[in-house]
C-alpha positions in Angstrom: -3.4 -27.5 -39.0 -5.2 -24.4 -40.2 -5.3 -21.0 -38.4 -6.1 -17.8 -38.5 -3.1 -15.1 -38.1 -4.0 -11.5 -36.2 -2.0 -9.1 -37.3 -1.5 -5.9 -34.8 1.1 -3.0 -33.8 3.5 -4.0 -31.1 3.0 -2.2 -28.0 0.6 -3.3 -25.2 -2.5 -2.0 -26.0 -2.6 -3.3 -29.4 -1.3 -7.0 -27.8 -3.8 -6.9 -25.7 -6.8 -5.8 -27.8 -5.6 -8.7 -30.4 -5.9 -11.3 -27.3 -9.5 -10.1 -26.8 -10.6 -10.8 -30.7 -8.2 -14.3 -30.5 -10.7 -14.9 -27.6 -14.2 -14.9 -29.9 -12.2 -16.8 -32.8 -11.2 -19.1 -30.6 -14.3 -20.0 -29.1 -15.5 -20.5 -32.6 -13.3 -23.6 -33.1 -10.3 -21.5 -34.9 -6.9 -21.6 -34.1 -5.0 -18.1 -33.9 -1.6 -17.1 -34.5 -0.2 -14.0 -34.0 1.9 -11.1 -36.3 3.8 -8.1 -34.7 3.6 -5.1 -37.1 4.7 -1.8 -37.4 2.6 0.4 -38.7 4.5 0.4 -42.4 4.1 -3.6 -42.7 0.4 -3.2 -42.3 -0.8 -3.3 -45.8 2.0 -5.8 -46.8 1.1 -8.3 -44.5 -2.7 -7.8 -45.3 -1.7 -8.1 -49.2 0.7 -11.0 -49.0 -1.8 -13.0 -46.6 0.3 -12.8 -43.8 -2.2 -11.4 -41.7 -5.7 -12.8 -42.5 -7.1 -9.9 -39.4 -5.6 -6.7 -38.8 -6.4 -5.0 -35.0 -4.6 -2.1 -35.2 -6.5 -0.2 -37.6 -8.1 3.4 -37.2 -10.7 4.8 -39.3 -10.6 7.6 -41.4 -6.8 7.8 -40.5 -5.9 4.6 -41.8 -8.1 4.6 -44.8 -5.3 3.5 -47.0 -5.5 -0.1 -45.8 -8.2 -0.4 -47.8 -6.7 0.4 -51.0 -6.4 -3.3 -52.3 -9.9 -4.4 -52.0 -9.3 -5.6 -48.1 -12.7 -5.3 -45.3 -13.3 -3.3 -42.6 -15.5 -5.6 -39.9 -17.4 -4.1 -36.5 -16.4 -1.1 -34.6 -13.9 -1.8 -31.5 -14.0 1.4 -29.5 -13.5 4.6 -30.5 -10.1 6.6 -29.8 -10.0 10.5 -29.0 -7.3 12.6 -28.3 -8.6 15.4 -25.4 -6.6 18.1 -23.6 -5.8 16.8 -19.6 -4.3 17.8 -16.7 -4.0 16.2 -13.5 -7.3 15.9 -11.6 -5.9 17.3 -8.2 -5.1 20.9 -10.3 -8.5 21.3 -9.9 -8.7 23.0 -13.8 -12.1 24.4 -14.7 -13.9 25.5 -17.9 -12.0 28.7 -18.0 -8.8 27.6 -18.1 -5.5 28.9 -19.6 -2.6 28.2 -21.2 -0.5 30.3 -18.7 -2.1 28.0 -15.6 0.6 25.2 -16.8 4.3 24.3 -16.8 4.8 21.8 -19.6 3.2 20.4 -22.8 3.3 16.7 -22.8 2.6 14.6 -25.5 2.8 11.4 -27.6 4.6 11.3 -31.2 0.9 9.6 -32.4 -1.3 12.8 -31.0 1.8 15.2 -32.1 0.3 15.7 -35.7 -3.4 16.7 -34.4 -1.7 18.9 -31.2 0.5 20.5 -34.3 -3.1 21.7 -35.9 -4.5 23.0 -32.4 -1.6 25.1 -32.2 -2.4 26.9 -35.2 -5.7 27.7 -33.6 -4.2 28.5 -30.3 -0.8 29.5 -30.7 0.1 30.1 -27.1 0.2 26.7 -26.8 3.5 26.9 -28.4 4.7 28.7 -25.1 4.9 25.7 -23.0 8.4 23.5 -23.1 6.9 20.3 -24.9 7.8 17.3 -23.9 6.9 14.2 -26.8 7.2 11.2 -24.5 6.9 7.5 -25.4 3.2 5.9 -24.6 5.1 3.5 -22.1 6.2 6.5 -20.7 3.6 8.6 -20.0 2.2 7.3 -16.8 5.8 7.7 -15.1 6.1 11.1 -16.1 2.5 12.2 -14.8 3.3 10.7 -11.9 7.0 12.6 -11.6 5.4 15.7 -12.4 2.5 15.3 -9.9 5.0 14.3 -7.0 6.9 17.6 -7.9 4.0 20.2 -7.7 3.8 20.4 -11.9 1.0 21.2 -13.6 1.5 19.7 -16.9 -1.1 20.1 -20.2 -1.4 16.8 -21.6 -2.5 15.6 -25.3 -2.6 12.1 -25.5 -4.6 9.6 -27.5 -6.8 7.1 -25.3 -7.3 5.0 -24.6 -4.5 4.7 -22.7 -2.9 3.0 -19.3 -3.2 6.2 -17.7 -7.0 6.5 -18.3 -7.4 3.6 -15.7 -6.3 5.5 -12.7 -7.9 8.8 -11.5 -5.0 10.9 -12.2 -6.1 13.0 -15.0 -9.3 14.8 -16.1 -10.1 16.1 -19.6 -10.6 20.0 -20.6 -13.2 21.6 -21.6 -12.8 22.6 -25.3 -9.6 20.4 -25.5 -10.8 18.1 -28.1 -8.1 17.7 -30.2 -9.9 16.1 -33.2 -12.3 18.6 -33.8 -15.3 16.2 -33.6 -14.2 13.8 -36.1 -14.7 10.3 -35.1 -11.9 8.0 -34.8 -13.1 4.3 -35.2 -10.9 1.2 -34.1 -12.1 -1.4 -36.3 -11.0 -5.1 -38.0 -9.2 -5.3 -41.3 -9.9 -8.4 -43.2 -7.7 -9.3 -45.8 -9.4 -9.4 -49.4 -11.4 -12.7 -49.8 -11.1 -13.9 -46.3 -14.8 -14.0 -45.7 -15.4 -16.6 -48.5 -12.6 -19.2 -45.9 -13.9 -18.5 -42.6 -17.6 -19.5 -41.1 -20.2 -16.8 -41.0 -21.1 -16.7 -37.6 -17.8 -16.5 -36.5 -17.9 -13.3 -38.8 -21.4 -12.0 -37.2 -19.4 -12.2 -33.7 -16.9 -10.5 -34.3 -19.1 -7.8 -36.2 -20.7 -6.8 -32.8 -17.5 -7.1 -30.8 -17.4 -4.3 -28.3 -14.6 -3.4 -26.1 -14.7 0.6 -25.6 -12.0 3.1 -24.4 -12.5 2.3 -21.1 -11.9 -1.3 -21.5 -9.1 -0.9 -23.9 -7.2 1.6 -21.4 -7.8 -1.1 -18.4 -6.2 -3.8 -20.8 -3.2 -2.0 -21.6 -2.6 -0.9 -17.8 -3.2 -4.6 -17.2 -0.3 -5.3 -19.3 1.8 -2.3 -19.4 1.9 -1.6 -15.5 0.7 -5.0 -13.8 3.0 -6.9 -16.5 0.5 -9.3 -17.3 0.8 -11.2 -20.7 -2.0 -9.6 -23.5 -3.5 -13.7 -23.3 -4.2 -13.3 -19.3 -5.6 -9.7 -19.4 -8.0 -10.7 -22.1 -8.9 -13.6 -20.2 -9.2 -11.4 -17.1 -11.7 -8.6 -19.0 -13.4 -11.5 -20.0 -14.5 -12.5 -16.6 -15.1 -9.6 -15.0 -12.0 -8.9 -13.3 -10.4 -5.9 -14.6 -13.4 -3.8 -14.7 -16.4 -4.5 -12.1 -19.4 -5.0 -14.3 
């Protein structure tokens, strides 16, 4: 029996985004398979063709997946990294720096916080906390419960971006308004096995941040399995449409 193997990063969101594109291949007659990867086995797996569709790739930042002649395919959502703090604070356009307790942040959006620093160096003033992405919402809520007012630079989408606990900063764009693209990696001469349309489908797959952060709260806080939240997106369960 033939299939096709998805190759994506293991944590929940990446699951789960994987379960959505299984969904359209599967509905186009192909069996799927599945590949947990770190984000060093990538381009292996790709090269080797253990992985004949890579999820978890982001564009320009992962341009090196590319190096060997392998396709990018469609445009997923697109993932930003913003300044938050907790919606009840009540922050506004002119805030500060000195207005919070804490710096928290993921080892993924550490890098691009590490440039905003340069540019605003009193952000090295708060206590920074670099939390694991599972972690996060826990944290937020601790701090919320105990009357901190946590900065927050994390990459969304995100479990956290589902509930109404956070709103984003003016000026706290962390990218510096450089798109980041979520997009499919097929490995090098894949397109010449697999049926066209299938291919077109997949092309104009759209999930969005919003979507992707309800998935992963879906499977990181309601503990369902990445197969039954895709399933549940699908129907119109996890975000009214």
């Amino acid at each position: 029996m033939s299939y096709l193997t998805i190759g994506h990063l293991y944590t929940a969101l990446h699951a789960a985004c994987a379960s959505g594109v299984a969904r359209v291949i599967e509905a186009n007659g192909e069996d799927v398979a599945y590949a947990d990867l770190s984000a060093d086995e990538r381009l292996a797996a790709l090269d080797e063709g253990r992985v004949d569709i890579l999820v978890s790739a982001w564009f320009p930042q992962d341009d090196a997946l590319l190096a060997h002649g392998h396709e990018i395919l469609g445009s997923l959502y697109h993932p930003e990294i913003k300044l938050s703090a907790l919606k009840k604070a009540g922050k506004g356009a002119n805030w500060t720096v000195g207005e919070f307790t804490s710096l928290l942040t993921t080892a993924a959006a550490q890098p691009y916080l590490e440039k905003a620093m340069e540019a605003r160096p009193e952000l090295k003033e708060l206590p920074l906390e670099v939390l694991a992405p599972e972690a996060v919402l826990e944290r937020v809520k601790q701090a919320e419960e105990a009357g901190e007012c946590p900065l927050i630079a994390l990459w969304q989408p995100h479990a956290i971006f589902h509930t109404d606990m956070l709103a984003e900063l003016p000026g706290g764009d962390l990218l510096a308004g450089q798109e980041q693209t979520a997009r499919l990696v097929l490995r090098k001469g894949l397109r010449d096995e697999v049926d066209e349309d299938m291919l077109d489908e997949l092309s104009i797959m759209m999930l969005s941040n919003k979507v992707m952060s309800a998935l992963d709260y879906a499977v990181s806080v309601d503990g369902m399995g990445p197969e039954e939240a895709a399933e549940s997106w699908q129907r119109g369960r996890l975000i009214p449409r």
